[in-house]
N, C-alpha and C positions, 0 to 999 in steps of 0.2 A: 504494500500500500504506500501512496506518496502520502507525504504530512508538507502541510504550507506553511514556511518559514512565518511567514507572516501571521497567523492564525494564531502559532503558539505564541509569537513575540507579545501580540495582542495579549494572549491570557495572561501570561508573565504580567506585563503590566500591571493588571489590577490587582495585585497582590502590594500591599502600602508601602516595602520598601524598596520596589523595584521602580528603578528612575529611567535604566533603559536595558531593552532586552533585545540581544540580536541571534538568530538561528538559525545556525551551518548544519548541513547535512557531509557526515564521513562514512569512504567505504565500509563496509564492515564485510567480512566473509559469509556469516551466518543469516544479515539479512540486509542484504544489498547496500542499504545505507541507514544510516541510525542520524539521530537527530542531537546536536550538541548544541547549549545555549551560553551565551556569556553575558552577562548582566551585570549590570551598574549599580550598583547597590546608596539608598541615603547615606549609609551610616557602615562601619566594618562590624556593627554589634548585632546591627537590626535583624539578620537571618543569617542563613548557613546553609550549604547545599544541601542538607537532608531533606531541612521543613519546606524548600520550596520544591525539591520531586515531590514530597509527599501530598503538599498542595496543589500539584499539576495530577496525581496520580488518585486524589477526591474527585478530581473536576471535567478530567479530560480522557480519551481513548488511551490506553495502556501505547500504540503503537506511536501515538504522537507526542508522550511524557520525553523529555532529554534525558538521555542517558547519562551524562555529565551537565551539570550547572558550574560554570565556574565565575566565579564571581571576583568584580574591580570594585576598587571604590575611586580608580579614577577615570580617565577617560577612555573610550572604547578608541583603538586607532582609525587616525581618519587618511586619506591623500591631501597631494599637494592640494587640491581643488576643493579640499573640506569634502568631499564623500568618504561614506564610510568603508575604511576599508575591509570588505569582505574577505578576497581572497587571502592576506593573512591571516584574519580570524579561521578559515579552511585550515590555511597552512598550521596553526598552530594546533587549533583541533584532530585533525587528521591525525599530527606526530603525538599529540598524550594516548589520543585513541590507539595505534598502532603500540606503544611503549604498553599500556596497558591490557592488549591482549599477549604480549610477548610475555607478562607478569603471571597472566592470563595461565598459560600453555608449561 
């Protein structure tokens, strides 16, 4: 099943301490691609990766919950041109994904 980056970002959202939520999709061998979010958090106090899978995994289909939440409290990287940049938010997701099935195995 595809899951839309967009969709989850939104859910992400409305959780009170999430200020901005962006989500990459990484291969994964087992199911094509798995969904990774990286989120901007108010505060470094205000949540933690568990309580917000657990709060996507109340709310939302099990296939579109992120497999990793990794969380900033500062700025998410952007380009020269101020867009966001995605493909290193990939790049960077992809390499923990891959490290951690090698942890994995």
């Amino acid at each position: 099943m595809s899951v839309s980056p967009l969709e989850v970002e939104d859910f992400l959202l409305t959780h009170d301490a999430v200020e901005k939520a962006v989500v990459v999709g990484v291969a994964d061998p087992k199911a094509d691609q798995v969904p990774i979010a990286f989120v901007r958090t108010t505060s470094p106090h205000d949540t933690d990766e568990a309580t917000l899978v657990a709060f996507c995994r109340d709310q939302i289909a099990a296939y579109k919950v992120p497999r990793r939440i990794l969380l900033r409290t500062t700025a998410l990287p952007r380009t020269a041109t101020g867009k966001l940049a995605r493909t290193s938010l990939m790049e960077e997701a992809q390499a923990l994904w891959k490290d951690a099935e090698q942890a994995r195995s």
